[in-house]
PDB file of the backbone (N, CA, C, O) and the ligand in Angstrom, with CONECT records:
HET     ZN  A 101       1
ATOM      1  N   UNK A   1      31.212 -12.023  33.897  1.00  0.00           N
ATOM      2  CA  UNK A   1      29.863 -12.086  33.330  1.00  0.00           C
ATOM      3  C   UNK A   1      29.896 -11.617  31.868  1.00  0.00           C
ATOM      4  O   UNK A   1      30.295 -10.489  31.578  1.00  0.00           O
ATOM      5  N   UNK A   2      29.489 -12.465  30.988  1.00  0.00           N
ATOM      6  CA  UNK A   2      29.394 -12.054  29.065  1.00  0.00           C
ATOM      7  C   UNK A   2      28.543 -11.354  29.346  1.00  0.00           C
ATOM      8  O   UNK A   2      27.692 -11.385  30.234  1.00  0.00           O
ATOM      9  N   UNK A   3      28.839 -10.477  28.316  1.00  0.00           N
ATOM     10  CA  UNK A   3      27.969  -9.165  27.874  1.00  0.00           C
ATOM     11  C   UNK A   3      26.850  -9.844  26.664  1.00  0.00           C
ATOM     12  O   UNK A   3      27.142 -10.599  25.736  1.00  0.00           O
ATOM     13  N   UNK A   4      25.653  -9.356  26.991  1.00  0.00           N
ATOM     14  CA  UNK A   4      24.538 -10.138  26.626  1.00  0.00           C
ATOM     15  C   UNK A   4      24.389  -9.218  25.043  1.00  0.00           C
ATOM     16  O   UNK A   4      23.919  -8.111  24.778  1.00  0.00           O
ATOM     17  N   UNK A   5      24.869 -10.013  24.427  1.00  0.00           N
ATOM     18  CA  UNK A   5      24.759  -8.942  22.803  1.00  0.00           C
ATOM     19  C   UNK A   5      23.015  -8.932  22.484  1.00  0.00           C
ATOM     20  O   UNK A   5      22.262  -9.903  22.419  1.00  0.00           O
ATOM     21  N   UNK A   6      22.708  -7.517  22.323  1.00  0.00           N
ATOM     22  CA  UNK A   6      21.348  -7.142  22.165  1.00  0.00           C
ATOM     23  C   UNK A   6      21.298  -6.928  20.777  1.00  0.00           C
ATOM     24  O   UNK A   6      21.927  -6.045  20.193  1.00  0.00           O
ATOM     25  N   UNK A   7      20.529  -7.760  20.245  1.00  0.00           N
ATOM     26  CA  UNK A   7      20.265  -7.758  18.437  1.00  0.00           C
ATOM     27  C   UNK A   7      18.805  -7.252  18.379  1.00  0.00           C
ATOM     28  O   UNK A   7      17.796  -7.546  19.020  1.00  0.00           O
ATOM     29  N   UNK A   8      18.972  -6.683  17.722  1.00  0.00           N
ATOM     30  CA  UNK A   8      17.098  -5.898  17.601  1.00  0.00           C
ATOM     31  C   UNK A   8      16.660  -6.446  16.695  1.00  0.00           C
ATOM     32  O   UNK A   8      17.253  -6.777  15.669  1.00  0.00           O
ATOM     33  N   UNK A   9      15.121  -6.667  17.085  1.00  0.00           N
ATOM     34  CA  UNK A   9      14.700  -7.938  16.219  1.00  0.00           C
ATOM     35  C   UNK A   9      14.216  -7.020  14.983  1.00  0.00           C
ATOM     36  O   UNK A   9      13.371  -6.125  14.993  1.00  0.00           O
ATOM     37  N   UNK A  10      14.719  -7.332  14.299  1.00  0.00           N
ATOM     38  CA  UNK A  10      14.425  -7.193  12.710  1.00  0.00           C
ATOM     39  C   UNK A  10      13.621  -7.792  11.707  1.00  0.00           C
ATOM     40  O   UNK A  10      14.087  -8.622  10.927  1.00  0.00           O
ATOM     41  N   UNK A  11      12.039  -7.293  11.674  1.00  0.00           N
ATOM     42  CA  UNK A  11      11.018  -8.125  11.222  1.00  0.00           C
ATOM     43  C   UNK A  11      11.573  -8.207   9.232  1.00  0.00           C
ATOM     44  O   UNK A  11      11.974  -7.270   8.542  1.00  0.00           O
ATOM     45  N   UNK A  12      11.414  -9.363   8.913  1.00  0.00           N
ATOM     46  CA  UNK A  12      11.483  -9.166   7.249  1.00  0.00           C
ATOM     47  C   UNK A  12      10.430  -9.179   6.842  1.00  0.00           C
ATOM     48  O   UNK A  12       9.703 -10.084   7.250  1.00  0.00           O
ATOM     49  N   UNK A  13       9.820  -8.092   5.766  1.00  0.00           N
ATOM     50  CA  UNK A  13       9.110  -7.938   5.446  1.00  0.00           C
ATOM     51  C   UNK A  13       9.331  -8.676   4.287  1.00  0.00           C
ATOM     52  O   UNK A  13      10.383  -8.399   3.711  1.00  0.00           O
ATOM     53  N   UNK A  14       8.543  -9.655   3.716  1.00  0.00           N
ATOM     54  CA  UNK A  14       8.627 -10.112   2.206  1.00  0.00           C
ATOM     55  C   UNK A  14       7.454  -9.790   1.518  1.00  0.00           C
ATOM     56  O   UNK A  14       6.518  -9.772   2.317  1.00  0.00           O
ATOM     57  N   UNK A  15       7.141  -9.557   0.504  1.00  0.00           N
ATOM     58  CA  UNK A  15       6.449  -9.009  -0.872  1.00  0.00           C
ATOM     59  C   UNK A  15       6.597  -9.587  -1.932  1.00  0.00           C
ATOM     60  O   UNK A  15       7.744  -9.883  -2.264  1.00  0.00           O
ATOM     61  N   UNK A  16       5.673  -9.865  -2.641  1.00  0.00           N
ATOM     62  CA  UNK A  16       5.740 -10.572  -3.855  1.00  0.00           C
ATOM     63  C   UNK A  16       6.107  -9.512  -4.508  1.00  0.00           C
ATOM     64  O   UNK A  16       5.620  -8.491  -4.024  1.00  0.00           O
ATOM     65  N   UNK A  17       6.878  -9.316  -5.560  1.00  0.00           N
ATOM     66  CA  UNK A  17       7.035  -8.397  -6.957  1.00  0.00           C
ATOM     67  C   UNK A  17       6.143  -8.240  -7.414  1.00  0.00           C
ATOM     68  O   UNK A  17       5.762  -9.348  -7.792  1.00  0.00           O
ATOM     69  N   UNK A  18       5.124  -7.174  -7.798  1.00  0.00           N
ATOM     70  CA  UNK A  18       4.301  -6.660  -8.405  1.00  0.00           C
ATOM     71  C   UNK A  18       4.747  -7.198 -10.314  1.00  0.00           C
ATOM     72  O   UNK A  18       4.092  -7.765 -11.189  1.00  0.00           O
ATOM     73  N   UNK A  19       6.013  -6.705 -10.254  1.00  0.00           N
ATOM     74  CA  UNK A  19       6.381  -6.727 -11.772  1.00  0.00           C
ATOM     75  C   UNK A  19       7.237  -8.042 -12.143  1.00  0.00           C
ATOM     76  O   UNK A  19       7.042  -8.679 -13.178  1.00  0.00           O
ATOM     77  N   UNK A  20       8.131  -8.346 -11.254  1.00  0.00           N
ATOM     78  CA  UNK A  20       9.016  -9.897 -11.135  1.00  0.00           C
ATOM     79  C   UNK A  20       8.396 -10.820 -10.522  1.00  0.00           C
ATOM     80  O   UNK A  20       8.399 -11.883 -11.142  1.00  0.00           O
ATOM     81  N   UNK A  21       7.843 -10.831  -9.503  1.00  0.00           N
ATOM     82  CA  UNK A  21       7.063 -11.850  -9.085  1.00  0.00           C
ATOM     83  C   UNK A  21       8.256 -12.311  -8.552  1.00  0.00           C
ATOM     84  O   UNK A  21       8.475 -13.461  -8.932  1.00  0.00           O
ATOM     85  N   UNK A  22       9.172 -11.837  -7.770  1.00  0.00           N
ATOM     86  CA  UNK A  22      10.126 -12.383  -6.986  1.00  0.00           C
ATOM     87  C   UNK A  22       9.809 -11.713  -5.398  1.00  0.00           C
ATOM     88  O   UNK A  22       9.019 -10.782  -5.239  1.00  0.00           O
ATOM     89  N   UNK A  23      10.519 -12.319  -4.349  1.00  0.00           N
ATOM     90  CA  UNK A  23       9.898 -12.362  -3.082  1.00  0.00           C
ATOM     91  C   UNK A  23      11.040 -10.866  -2.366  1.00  0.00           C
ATOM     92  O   UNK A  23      12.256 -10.936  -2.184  1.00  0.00           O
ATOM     93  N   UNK A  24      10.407 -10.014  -2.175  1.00  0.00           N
ATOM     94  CA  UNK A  24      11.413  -8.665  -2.435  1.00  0.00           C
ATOM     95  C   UNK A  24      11.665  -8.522  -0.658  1.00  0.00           C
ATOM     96  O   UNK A  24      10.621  -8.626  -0.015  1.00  0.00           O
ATOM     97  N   UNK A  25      12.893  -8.306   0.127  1.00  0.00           N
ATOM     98  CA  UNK A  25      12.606  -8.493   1.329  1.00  0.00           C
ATOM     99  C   UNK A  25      12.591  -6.860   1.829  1.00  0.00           C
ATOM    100  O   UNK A  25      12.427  -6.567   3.014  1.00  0.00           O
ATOM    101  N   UNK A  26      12.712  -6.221   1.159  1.00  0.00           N
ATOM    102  CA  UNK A  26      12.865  -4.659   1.184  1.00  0.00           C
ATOM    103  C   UNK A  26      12.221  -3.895   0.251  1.00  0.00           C
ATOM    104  O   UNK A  26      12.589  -2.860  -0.304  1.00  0.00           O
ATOM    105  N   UNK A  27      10.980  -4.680   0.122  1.00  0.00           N
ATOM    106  CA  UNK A  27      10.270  -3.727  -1.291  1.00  0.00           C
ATOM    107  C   UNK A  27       9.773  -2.555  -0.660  1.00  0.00           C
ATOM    108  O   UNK A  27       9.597  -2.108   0.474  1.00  0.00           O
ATOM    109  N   UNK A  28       9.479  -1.956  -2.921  1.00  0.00           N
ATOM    110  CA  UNK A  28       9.207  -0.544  -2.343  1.00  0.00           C
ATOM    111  C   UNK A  28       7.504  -0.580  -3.011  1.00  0.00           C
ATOM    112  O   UNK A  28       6.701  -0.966  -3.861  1.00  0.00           O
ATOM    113  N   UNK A  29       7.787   0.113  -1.905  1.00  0.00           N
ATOM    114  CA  UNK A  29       5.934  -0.247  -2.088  1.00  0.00           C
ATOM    115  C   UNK A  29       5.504   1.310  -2.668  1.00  0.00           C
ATOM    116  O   UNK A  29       6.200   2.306  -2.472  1.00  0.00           O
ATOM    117  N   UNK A  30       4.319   1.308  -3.358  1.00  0.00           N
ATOM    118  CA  UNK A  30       3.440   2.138  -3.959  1.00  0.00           C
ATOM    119  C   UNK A  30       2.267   1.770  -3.385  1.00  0.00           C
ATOM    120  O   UNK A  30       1.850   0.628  -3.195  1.00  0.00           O
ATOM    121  N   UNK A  31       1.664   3.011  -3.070  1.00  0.00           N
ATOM    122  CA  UNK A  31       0.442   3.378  -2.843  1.00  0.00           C
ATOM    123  C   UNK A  31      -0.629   3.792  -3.920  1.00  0.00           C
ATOM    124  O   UNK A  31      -0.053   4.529  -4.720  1.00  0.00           O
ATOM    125  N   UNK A  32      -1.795   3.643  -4.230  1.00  0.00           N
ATOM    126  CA  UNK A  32      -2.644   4.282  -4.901  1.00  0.00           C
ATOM    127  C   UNK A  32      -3.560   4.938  -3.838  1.00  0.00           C
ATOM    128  O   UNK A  32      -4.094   4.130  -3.079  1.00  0.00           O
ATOM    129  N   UNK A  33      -3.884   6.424  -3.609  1.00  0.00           N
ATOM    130  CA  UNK A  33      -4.735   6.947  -2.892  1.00  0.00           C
ATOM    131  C   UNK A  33      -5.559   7.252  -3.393  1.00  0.00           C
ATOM    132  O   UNK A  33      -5.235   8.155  -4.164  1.00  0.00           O
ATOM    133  N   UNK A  34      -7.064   6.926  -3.471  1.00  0.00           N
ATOM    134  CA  UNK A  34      -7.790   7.967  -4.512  1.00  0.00           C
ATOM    135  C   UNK A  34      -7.955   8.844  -3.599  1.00  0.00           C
ATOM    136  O   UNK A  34      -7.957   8.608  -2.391  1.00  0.00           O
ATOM    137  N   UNK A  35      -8.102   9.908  -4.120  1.00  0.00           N
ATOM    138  CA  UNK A  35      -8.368  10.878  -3.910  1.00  0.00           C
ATOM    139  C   UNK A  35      -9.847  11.865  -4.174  1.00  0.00           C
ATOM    140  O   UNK A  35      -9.851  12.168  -5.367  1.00  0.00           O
ATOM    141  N   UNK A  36     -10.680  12.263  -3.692  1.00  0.00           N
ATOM    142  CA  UNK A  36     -11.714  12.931  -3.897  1.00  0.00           C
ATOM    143  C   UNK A  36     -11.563  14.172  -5.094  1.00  0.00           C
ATOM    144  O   UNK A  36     -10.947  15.230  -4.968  1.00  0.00           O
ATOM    145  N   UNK A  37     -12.324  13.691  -6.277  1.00  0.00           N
ATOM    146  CA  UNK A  37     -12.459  14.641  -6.985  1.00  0.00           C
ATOM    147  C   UNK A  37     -13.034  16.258  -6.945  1.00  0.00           C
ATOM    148  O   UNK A  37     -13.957  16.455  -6.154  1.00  0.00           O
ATOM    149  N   UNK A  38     -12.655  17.169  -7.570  1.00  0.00           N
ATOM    150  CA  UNK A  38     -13.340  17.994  -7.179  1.00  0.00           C
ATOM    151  C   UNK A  38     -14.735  18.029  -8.089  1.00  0.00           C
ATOM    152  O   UNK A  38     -14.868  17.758  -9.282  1.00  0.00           O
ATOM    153  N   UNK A  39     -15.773  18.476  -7.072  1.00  0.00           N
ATOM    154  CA  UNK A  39     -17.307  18.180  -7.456  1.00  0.00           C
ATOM    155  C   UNK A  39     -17.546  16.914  -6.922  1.00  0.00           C
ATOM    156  O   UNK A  39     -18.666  16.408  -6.994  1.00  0.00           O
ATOM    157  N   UNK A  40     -16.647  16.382  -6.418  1.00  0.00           N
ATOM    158  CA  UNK A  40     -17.251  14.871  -6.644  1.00  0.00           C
ATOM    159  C   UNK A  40     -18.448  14.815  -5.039  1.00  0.00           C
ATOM    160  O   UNK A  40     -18.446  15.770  -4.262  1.00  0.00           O
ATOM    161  N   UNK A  41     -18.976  14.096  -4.899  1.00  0.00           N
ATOM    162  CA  UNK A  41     -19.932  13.701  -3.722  1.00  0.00           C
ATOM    163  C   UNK A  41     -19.204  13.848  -2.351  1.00  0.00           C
ATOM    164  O   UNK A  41     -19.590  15.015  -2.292  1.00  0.00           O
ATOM    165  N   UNK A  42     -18.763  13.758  -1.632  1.00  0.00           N
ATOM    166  CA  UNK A  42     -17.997  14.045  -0.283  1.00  0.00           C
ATOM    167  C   UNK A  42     -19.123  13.596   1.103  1.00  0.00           C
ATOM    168  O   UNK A  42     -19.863  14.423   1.635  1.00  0.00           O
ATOM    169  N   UNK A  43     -19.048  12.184   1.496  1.00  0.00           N
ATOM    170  CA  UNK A  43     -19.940  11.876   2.448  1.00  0.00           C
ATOM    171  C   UNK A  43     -19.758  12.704   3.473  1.00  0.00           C
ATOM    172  O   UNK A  43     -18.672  12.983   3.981  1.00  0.00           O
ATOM    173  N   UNK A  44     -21.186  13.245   3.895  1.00  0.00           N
ATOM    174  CA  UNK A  44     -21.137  13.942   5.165  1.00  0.00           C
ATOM    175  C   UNK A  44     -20.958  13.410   6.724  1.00  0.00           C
ATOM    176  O   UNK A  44     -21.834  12.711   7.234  1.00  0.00           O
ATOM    177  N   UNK A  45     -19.881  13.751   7.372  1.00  0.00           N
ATOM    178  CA  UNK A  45     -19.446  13.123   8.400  1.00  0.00           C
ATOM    179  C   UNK A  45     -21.225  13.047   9.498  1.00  0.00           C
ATOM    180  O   UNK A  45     -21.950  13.997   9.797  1.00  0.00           O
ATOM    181  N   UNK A  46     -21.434  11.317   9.885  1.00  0.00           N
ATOM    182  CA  UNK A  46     -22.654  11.434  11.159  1.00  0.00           C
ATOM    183  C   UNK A  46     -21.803  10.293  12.409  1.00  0.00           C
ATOM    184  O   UNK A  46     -21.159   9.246  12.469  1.00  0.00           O
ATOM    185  N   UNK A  47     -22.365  11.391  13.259  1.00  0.00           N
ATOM    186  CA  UNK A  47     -21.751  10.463  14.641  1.00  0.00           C
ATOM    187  C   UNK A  47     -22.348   9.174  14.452  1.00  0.00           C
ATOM    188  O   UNK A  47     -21.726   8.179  14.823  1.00  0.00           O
ATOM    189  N   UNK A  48     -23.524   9.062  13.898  1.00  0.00           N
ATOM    190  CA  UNK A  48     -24.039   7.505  14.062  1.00  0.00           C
ATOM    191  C   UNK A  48     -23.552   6.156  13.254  1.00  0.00           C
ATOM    192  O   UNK A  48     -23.615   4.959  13.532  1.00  0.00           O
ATOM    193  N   UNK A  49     -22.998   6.946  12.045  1.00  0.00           N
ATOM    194  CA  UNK A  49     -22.385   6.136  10.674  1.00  0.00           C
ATOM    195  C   UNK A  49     -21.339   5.369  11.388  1.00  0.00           C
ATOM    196  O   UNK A  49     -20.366   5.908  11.913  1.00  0.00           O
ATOM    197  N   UNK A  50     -21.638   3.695  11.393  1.00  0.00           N
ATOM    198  CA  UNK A  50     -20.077   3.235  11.628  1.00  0.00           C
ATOM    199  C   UNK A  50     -18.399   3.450  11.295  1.00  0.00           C
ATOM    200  O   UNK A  50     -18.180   3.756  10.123  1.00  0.00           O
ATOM    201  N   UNK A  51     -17.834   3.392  11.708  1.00  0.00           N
ATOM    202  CA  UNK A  51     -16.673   3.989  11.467  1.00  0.00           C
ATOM    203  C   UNK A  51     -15.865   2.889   9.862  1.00  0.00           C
ATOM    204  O   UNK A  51     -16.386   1.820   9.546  1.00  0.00           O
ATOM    205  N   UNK A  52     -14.958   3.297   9.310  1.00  0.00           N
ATOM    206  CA  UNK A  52     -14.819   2.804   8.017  1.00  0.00           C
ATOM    207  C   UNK A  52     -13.201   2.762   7.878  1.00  0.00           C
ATOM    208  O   UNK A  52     -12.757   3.515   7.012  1.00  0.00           O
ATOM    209  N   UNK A  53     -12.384   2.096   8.505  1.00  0.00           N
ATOM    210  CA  UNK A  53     -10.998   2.280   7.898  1.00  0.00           C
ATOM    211  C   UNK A  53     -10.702   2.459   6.531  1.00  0.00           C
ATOM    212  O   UNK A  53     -11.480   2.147   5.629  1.00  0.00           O
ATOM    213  N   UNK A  54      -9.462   3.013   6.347  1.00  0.00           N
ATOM    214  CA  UNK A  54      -9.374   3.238   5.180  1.00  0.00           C
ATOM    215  C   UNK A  54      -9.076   2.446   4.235  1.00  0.00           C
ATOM    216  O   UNK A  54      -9.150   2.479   3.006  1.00  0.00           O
ATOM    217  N   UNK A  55      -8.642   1.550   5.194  1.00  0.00           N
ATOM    218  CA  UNK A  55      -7.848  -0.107   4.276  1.00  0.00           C
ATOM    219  C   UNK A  55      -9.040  -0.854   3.902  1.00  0.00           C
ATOM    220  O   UNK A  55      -8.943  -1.770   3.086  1.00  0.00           O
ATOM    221  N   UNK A  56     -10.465  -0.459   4.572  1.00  0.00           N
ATOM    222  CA  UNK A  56     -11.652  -1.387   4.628  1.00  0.00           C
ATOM    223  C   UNK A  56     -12.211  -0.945   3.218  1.00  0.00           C
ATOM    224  O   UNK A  56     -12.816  -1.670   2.427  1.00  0.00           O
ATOM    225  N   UNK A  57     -11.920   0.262   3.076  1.00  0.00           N
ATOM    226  CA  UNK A  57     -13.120   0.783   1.972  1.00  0.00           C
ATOM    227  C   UNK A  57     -12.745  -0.205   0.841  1.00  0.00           C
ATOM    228  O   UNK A  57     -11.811  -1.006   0.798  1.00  0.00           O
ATOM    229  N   UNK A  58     -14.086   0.159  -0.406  1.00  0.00           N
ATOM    230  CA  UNK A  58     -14.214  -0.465  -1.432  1.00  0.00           C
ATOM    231  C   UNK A  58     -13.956   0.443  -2.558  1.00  0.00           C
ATOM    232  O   UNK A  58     -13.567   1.605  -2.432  1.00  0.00           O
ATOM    233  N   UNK A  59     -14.244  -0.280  -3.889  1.00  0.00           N
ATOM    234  CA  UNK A  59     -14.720   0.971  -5.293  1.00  0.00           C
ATOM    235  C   UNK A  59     -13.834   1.639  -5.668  1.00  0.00           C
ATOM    236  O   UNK A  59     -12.830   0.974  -5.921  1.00  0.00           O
ATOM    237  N   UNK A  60     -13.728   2.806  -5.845  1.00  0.00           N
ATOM    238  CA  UNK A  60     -13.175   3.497  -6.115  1.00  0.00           C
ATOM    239  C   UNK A  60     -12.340   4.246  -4.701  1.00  0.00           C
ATOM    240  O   UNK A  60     -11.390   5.020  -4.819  1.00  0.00           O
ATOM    241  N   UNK A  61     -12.802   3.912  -3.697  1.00  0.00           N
ATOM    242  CA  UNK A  61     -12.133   4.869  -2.163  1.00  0.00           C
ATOM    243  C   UNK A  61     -11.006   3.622  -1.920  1.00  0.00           C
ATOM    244  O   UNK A  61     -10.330   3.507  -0.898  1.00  0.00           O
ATOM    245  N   UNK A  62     -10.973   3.004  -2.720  1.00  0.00           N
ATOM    246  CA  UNK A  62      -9.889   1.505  -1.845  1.00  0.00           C
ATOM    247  C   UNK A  62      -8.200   2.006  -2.208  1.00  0.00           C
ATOM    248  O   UNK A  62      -7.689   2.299  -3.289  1.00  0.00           O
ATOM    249  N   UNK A  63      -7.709   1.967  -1.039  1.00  0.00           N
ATOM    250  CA  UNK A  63      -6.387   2.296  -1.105  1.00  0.00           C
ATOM    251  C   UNK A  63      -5.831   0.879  -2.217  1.00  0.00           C
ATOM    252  O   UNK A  63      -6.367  -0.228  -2.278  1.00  0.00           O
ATOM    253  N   UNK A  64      -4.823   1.279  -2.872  1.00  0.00           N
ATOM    254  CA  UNK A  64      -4.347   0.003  -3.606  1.00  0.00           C
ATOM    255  C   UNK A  64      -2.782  -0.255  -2.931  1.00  0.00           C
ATOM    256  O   UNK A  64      -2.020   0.687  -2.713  1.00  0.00           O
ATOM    257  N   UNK A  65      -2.545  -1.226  -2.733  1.00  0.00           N
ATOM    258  CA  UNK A  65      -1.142  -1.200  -2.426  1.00  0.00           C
ATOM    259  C   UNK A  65       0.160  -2.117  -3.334  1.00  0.00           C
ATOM    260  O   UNK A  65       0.041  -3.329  -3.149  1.00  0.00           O
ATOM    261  N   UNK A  66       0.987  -1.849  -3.977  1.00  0.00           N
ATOM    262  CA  UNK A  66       1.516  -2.853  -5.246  1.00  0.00           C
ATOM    263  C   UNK A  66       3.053  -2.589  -4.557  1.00  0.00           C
ATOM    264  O   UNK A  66       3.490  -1.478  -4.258  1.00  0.00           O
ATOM    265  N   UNK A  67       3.787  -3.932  -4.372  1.00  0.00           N
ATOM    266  CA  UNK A  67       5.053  -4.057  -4.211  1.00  0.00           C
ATOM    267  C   UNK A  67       5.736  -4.178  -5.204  1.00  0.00           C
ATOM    268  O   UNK A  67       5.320  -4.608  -6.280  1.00  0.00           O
ATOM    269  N   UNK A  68       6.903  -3.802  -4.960  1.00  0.00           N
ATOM    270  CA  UNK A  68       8.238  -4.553  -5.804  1.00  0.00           C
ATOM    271  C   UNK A  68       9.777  -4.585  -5.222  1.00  0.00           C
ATOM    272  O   UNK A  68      10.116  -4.448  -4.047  1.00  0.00           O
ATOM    273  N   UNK A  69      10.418  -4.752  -6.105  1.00  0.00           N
ATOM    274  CA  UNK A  69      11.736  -5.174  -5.339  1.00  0.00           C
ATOM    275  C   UNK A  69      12.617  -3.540  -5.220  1.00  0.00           C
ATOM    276  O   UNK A  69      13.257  -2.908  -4.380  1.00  0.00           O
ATOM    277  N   UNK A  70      12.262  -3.426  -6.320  1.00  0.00           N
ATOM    278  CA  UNK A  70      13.063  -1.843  -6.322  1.00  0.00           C
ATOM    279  C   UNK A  70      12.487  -0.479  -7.336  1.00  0.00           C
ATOM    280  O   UNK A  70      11.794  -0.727  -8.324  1.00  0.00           O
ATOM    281  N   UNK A  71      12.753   0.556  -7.071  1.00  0.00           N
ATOM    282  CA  UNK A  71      12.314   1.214  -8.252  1.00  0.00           C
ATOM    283  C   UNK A  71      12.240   0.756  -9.991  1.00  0.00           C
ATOM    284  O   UNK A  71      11.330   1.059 -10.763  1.00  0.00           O
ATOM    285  N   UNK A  72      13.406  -0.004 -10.297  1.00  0.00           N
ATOM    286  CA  UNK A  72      13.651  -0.320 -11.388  1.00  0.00           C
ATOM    287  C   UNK A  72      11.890  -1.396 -11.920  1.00  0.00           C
ATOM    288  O   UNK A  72      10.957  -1.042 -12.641  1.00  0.00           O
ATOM    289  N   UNK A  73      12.072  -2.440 -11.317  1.00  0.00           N
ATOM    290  CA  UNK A  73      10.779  -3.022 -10.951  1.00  0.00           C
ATOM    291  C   UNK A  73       9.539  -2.531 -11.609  1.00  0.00           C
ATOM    292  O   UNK A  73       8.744  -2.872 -12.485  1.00  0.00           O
ATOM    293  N   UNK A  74       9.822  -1.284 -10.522  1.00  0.00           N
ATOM    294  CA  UNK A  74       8.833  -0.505 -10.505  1.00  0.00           C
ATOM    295  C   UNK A  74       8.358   0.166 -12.247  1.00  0.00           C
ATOM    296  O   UNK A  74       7.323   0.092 -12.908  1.00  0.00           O
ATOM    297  N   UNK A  75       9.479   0.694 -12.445  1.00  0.00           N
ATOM    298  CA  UNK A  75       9.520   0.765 -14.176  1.00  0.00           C
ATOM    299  C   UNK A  75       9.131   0.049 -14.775  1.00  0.00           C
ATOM    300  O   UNK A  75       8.300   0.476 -15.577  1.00  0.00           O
ATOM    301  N   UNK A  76       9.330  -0.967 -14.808  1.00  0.00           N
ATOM    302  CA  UNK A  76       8.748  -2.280 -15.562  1.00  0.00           C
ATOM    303  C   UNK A  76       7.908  -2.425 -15.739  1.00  0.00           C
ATOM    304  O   UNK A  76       7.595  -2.516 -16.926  1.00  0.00           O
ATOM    305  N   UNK A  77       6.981  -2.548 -14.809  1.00  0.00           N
ATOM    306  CA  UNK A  77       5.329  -2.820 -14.902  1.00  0.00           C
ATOM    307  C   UNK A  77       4.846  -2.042 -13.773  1.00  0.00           C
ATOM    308  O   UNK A  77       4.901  -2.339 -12.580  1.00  0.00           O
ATOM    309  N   UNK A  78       4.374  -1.019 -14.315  1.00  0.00           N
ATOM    310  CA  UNK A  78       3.215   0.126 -13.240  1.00  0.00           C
ATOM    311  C   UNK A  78       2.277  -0.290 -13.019  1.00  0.00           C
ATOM    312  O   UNK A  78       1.909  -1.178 -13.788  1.00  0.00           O
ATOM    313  N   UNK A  79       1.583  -0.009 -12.162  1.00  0.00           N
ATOM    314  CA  UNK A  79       0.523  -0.298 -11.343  1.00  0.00           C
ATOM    315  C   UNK A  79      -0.609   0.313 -12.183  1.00  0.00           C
ATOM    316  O   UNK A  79      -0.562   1.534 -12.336  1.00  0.00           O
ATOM    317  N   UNK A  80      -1.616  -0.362 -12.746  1.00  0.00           N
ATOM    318  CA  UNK A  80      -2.410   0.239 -13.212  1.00  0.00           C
ATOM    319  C   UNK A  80      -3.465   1.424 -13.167  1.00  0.00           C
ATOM    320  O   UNK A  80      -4.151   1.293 -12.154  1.00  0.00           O
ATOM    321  N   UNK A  81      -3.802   2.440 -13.847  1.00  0.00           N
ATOM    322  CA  UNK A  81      -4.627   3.455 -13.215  1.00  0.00           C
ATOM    323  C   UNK A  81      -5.998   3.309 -13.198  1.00  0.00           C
ATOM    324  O   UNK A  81      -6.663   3.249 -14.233  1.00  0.00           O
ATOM    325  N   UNK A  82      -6.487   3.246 -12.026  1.00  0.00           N
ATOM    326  CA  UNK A  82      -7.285   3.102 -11.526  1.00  0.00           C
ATOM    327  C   UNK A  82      -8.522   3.669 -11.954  1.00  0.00           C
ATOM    328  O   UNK A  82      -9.573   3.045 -11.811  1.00  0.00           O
ATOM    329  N   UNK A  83      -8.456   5.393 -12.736  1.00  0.00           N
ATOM    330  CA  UNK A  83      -9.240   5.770 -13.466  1.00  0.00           C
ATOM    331  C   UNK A  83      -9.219   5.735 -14.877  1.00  0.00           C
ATOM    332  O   UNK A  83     -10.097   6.376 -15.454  1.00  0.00           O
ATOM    333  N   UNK A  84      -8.534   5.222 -15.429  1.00  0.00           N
ATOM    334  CA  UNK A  84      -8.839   5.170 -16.341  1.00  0.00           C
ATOM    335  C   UNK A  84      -9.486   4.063 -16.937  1.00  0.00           C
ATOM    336  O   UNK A  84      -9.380   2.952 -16.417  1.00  0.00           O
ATOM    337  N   UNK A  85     -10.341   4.291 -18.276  1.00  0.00           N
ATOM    338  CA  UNK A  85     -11.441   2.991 -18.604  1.00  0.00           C
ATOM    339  C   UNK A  85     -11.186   2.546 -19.628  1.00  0.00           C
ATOM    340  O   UNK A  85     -11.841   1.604 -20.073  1.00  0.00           O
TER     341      UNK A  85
HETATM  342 ZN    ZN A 101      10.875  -7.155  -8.916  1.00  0.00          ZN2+
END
């Protein structure tokens, strides 16, 4: 009886390059979190308020997410800041 070779499925992740615009199969991804300022408004948690993923939000609360192929990439063209005007 052959021995049933077990290959683990290995999803590829592909990504456009943020900065190359090449199809990165191992990018490294950056996050933008905003983050709550201090002073800033802080919604008060209500059991009744629908619930809000974080990927859902908008504005200024919107997670940003920017690929690339590698750190170097990444050097190249940064992800823009979000606060600044
Ligand atoms: Zn790239």
């Amino acid at each position: 009886m052959p021995r049933v070779q077990k290959r683990p499925e290995m999803p590829i992740i592909r990504r456009k390059c943020y900065s190359c615009s090449k199809m990165a199969t191992k990018p490294y991804v950056y996050h933008i979190v905003p983050s709550y300022s201090y002073g800033a408004q802080i919604p008060v948690y209500s059991k009744s308020d629908p619930k809000t993923k974080r990927v859902d939000l908008r504005g200024n609360r919107k997670v940003l997410v920017y690929h690339y192929c590698n750190r170097e990439c990444y050097e190249n063209r940064k992800p823009p800041e979000p606060y600044e005007t």
